[in-house]
C-alpha positions as CSV (number, residue, x, y, z in Angstrom):
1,X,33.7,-28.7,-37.5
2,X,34.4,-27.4,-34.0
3,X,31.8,-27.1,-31.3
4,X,32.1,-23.0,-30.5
5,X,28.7,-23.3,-28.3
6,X,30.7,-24.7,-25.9
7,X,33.4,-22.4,-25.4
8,X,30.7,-19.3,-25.4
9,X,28.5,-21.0,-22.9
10,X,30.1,-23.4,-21.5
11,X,30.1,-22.5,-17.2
12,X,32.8,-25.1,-15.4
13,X,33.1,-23.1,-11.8
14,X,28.9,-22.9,-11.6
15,X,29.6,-22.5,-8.0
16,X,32.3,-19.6,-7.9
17,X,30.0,-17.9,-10.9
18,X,26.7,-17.9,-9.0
19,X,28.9,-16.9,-5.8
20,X,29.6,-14.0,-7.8
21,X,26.5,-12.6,-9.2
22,X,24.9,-13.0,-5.9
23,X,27.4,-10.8,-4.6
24,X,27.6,-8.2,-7.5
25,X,23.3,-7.8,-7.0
26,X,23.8,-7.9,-3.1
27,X,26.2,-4.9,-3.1
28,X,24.2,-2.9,-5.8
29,X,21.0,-3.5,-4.2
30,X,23.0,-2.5,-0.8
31,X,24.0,0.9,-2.3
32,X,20.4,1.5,-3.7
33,X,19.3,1.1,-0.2
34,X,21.7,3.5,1.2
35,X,20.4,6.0,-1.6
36,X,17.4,6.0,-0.8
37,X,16.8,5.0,3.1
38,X,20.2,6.6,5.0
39,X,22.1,3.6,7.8
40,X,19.8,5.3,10.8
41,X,16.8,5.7,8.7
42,X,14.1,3.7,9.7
43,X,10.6,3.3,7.8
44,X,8.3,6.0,8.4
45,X,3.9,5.4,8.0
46,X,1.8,7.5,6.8
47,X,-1.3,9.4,8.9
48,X,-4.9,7.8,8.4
49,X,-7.4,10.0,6.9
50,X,-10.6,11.0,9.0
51,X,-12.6,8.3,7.3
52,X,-10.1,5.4,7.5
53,X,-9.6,5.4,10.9
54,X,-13.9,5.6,11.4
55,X,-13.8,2.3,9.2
56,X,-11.1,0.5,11.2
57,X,-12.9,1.6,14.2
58,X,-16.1,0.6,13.1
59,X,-17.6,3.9,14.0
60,X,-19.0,6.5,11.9
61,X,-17.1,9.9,10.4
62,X,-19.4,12.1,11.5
63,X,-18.9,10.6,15.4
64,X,-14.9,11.0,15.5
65,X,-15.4,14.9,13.6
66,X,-17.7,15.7,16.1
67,X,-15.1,14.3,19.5
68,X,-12.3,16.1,17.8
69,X,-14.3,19.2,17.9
70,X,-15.3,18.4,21.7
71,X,-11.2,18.4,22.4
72,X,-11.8,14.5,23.6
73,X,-9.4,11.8,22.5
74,X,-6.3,11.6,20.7
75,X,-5.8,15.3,18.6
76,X,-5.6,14.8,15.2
77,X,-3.6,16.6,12.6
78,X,-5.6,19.5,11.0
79,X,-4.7,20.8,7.9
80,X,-5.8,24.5,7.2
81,X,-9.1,23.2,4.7
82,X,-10.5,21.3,8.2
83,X,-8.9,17.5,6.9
84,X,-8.5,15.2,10.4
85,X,-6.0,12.8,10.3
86,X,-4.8,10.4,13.0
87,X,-1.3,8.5,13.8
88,X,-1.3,4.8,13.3
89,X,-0.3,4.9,17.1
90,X,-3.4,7.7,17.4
91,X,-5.8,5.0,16.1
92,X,-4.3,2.7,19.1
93,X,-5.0,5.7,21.9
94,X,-8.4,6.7,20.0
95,X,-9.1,2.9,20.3
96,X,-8.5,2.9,24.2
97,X,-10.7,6.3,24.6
98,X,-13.3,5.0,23.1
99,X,-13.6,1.6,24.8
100,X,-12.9,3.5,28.3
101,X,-15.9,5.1,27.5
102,X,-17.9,2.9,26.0
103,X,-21.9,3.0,27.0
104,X,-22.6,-0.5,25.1
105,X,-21.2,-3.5,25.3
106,X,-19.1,-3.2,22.4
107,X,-15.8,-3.7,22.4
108,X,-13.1,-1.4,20.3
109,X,-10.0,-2.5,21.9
110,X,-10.5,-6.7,21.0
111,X,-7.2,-7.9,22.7
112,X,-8.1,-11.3,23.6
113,X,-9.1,-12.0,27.3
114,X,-9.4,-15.0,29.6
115,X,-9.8,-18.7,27.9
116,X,-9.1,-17.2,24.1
117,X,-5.7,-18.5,22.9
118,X,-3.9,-17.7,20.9
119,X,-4.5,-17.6,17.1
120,X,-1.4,-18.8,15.5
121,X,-2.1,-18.6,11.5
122,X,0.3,-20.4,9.2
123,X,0.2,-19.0,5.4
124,X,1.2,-21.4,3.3
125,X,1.7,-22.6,-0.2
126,X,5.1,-23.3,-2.4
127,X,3.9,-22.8,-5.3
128,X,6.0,-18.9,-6.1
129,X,3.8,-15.8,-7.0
130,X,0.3,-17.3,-5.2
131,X,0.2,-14.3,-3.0
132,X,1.6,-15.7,0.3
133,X,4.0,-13.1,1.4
134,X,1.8,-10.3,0.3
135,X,-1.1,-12.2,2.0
136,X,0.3,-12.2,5.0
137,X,2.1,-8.6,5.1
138,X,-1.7,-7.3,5.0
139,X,-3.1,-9.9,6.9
140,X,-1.0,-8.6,10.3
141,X,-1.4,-5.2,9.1
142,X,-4.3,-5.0,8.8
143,X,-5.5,-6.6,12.3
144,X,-2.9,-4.3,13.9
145,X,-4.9,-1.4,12.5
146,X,-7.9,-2.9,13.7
147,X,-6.8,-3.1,17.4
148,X,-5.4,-6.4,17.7
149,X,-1.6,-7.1,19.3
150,X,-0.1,-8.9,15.9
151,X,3.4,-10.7,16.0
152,X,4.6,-11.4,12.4
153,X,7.4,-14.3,12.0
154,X,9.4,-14.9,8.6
155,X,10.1,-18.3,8.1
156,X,11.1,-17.5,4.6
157,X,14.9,-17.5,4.0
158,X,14.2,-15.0,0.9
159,X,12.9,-12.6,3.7
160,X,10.2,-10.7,1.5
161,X,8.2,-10.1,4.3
162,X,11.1,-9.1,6.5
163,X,11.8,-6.8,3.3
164,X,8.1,-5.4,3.2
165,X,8.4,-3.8,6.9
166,X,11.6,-2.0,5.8
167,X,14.6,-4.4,6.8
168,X,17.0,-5.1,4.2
169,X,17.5,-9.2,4.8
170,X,21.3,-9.3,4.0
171,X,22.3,-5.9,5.7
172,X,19.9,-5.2,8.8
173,X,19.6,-8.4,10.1
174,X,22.7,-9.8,11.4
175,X,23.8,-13.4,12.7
176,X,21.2,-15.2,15.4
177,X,18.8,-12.3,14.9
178,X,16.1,-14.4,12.5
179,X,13.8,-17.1,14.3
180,X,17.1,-19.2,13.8
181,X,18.7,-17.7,17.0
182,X,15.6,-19.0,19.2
183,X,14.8,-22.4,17.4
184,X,18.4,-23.7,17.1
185,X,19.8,-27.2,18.7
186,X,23.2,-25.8,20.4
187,X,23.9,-23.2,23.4
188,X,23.7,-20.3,21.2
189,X,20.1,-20.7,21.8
190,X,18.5,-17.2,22.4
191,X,14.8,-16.2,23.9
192,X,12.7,-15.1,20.8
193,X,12.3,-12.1,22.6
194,X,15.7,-11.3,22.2
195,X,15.0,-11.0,17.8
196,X,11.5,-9.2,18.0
197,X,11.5,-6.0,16.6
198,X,9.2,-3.4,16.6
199,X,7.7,-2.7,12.6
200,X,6.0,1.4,11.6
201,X,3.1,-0.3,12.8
202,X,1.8,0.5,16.3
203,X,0.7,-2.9,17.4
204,X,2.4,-4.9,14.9
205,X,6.1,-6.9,15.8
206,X,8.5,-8.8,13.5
207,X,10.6,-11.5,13.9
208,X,12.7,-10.5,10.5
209,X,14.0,-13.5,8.4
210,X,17.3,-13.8,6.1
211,X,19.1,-16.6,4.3
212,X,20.3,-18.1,8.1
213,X,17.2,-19.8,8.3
214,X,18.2,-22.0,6.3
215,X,20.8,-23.5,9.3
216,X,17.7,-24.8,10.8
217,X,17.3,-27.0,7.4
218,X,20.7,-28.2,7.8
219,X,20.9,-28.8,11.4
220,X,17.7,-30.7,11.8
221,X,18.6,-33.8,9.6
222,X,21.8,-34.1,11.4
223,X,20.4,-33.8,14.6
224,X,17.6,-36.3,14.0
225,X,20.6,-39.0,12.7
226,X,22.4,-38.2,15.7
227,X,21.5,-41.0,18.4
228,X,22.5,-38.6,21.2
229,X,20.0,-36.4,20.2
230,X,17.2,-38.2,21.8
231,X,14.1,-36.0,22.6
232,X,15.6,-32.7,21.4
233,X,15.8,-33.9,17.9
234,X,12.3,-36.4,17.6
235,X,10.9,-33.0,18.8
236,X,12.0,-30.6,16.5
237,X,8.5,-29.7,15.7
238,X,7.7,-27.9,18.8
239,X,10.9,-25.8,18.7
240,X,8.3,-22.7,17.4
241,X,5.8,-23.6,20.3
242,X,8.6,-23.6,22.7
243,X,10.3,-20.6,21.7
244,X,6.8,-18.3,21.5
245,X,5.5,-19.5,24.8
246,X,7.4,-16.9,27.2
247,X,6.1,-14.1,24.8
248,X,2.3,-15.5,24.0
249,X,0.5,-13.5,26.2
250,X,2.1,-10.0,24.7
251,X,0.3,-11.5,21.8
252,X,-3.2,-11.8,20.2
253,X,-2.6,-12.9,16.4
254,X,1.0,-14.8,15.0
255,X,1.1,-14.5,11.6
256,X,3.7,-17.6,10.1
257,X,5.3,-16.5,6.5
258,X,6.0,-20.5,5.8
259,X,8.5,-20.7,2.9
260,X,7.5,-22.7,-0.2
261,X,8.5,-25.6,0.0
262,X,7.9,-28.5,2.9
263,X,10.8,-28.0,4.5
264,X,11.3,-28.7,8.5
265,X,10.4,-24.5,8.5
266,X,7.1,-25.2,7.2
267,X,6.5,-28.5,9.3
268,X,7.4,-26.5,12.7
269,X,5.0,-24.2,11.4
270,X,2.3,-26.7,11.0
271,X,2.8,-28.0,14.2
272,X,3.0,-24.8,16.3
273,X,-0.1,-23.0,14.3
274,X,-4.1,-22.9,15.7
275,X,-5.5,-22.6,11.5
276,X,-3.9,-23.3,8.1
277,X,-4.4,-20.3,5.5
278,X,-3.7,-21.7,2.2
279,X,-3.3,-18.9,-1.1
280,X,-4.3,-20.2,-4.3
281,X,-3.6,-18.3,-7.7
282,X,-7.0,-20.0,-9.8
283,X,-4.8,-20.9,-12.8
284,X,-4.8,-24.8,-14.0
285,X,-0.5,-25.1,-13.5
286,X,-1.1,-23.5,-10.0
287,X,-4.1,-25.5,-9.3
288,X,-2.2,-28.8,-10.3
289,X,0.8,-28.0,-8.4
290,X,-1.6,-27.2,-5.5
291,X,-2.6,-30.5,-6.0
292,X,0.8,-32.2,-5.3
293,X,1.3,-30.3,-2.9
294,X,-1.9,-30.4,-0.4
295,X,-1.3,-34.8,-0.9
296,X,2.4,-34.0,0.1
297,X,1.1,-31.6,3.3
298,X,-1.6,-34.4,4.1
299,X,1.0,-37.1,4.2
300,X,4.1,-34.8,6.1
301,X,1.0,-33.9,8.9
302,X,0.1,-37.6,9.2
303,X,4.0,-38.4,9.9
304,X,4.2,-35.6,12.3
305,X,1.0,-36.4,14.0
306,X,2.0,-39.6,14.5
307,X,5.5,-38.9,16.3
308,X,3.0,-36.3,18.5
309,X,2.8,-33.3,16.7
310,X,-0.2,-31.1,17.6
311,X,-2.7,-30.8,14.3
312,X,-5.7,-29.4,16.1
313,X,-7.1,-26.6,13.5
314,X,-9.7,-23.9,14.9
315,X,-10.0,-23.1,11.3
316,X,-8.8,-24.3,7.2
317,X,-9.1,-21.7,4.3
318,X,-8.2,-21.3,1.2
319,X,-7.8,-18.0,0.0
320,X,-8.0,-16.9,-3.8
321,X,-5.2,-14.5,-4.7
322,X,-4.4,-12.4,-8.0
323,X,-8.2,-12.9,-8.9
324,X,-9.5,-10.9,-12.1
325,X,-13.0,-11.6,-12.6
326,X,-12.9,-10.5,-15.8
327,X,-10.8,-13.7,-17.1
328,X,-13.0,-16.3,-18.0
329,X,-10.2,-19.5,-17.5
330,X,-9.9,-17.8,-14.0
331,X,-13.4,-17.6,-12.8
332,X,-14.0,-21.5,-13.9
333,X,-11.4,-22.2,-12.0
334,X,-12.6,-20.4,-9.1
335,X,-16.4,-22.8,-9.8
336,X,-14.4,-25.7,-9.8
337,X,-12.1,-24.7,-6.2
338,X,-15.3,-23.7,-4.5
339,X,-17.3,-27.0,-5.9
340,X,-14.0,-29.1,-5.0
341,X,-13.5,-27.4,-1.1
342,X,-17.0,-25.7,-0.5
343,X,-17.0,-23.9,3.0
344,X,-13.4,-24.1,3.3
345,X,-12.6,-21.4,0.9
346,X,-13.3,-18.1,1.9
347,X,-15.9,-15.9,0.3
348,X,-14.1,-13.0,-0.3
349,X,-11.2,-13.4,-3.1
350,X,-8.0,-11.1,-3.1
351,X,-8.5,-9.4,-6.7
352,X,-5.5,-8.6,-8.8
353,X,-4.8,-4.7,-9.2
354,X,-2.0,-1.9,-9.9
355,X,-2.2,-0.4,-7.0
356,X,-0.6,-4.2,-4.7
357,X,1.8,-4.2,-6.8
358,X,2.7,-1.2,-7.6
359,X,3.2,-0.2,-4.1
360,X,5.2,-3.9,-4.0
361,X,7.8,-1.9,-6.3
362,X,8.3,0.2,-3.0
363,X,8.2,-2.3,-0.3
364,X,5.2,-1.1,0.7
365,X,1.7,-2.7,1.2
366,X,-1.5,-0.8,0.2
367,X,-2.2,0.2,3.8
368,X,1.1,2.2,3.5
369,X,0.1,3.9,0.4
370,X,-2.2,7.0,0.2
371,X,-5.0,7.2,-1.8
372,X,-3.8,10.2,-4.1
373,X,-1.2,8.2,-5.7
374,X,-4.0,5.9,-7.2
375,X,-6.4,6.4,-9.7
376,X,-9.0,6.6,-6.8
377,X,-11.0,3.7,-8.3
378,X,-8.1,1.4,-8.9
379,X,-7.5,2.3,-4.7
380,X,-10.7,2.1,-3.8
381,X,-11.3,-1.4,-5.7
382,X,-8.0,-2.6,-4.2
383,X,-8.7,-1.5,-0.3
384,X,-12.0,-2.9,-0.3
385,X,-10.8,-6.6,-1.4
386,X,-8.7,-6.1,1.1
387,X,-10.7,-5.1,3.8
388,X,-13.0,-7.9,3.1
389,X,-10.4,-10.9,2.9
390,X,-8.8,-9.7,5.9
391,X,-12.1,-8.8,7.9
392,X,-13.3,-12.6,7.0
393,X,-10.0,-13.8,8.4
394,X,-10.4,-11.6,11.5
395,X,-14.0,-13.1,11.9
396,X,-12.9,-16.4,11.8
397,X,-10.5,-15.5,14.8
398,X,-13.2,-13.9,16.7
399,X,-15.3,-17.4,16.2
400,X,-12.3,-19.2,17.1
401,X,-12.6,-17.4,20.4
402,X,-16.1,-18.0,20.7
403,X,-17.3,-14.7,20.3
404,X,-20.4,-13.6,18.5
């Protein structure tokens, strides 16, 4: 009897067929882009409601109502019922105002000053779908919002960050425009200046990521067999460092998108960052696979600390992602990560909810989305996890830079 399995599924040319497909989805996905977000189109932000802005400010409602009515600061947008809202870049001049006139000693403009370096955060895990990319998109949003000067990078070759802040990976990005172009071995070398861009964030910078990242993958093993390379390639991890050093002090916060896997990518990472921000989804396969892969971390930092790396951490966290405390697997798990790493996971989880991934469906974060578009609890519930992981984070910075 003849084997028809075979000639129905049978794939000879893998290559030529993935080739294809990839192309097919890249051109579709192209021409859904162009539908919907024209070639000179770039990504808009919403305005911030009266009472957003007074909790990124840390100020009351009541105390920004009352300037707008005295004509001082920034002029909100009014709409006929009396509702104030402010430009992201508003929030940045309202900021300003108020720490110009500032009677106390607080501070509402916390760029840092003096001694306080800077806080380089690598986020990190390669296990897929434990939060990372969407950890980090809110991570630098959020700190942008709240005053701080925030440079994301996108070491990811999938580019969903780069995606997230309204770049399309394949199409906007062109050749020696990813970190790629300022971390590479030969004279094409480029300042990383030259491949920030500005995101629809005021305060918040991108250095966009696409599938040439990979290059750096490819180079670095033949560079580090090369006996010619001498010190260039034995010190391949502090390509990052050297590339952000001419644009440091624009900066307060980088936030590292490290792709998931242990690649030389992640390992530059390691080596350039100031704390290690690690997402765990509390689920036994993830957990196990986080296993492996905090011995393999371990071991790669030992190598790298060894040929001179820097692995000096201000701070180590783990962060729970996709938590629903409703799930009882999930919050044993939980018991067992915090008994297993105690003060090195942070207090506040990320929960799971609609309204993250739903506005993920748009390649938008939850501080791009209004509130209107929610069920106003499922927002509400979803802001305020966010606001807490990310203020805990921000803390941590603020200790790292020895303030109170």
């Amino acid at each position: 009897m003849a084997d028809t399995s075979r000639a129905t599924d049978a794939v000879d040319d893998v290559d030529s067929l993935i080739m294809e497909h990839g192309r097919d989805l890249s051109a579709k996905l192209q021409a859904h882009w162009l539908e919907h977000f024209p070639p000179v189109a770039e990504k808009s932000l919403r305005s911030f409601q009266l009472s957003e802005v007074a909790r990124f400010l840390g100020v009351k409602p009541g105390y920004l109502r009352n300037l707008s009515l005295e004509g001082k600061g920034p002029a909100p947008s009014v709409t006929p019922s009396g509702r104030r809202s402010y430009s992201a870049e508003q929030i940045l001049e309202l900021r300003q105002y108020l720490d110009d006139n500032a009677r106390a000693r607080k501070r509402y403009v916390p760029h840092r000053q003096g001694p306080e370096h800077l806080q380089i955060i690598a986020v990190a895990n390669f296990k897929g779908g434990s939060g990372k990319t969407t950890t980090a998109a809110h991570l630098a949003q959020h700190l942008a919002l709240a005053g701080h000067r925030v440079l994301a990078i996108d070491l990811d070759p999938q580019a969903s960050l780069t995606a997230l802040h309204g770049l399309q990976p394949e199409f906007d990005v062109g050749r020696n425009e990813t970190l790629y172009g300022a971390i590479r071995y030969d004279d094409e070398r480029r300042p990383l200046s030259d491949v920030i861009r500005r995101t629809n964030f005021a305060g918040l910078d991108i250095v966009p990521g696409n599938i040439e990242l990979m290059d750096f993958e490819y180079d670095t093993p033949l560079v580090l067999a090369t006996k010619e390379s001498g010190s260039m390639g034995r010190q391949f991890f502090a390509r990052l460092d050297e590339a952000l050093g001419p644009v440091a002090d624009r900066y307060d916060v980088v936030i590292l998108d490290c792709p998931p896997q242990l690649g030389y990518l992640t390992m530059i990472a390691l080596c350039s960052a100031t704390a290690l921000l690690v997402t765990v989804h509390p689920q036994m396969l993830d957990v196990m696979s986080m296993s492996q892969f905090l011995q393999m971390l371990g071991d790669v930092m030992a190598h790298l600390k060894k040929a001179g790396g820097k692995m000096q951490y201000d701070w180590v966290r783990y962060l729970i992602t996709r938590y629903e405390a409703s799930d009882q697997p999930q919050t044993e798990m939980v018991t067992f990560i915090r008994t297993r790493f105690g003060r090195h996971v942070l207090t506040n989880p990320m929960l799971k909810s609609v309204a993250i991934s739903d506005a993920g469906l748009t390649k938008q974060t939850l501080y791009e989305v209004e509130r209107k578009e929610f069920t106003p609890s499922t927002y509400d519930r979803a802001i305020e996890s966010l606001d807490a992981v990310n203020g805990e984070i921000e803390g941590l910075i603020h200790k790292a830079w020895g303030r109170g």
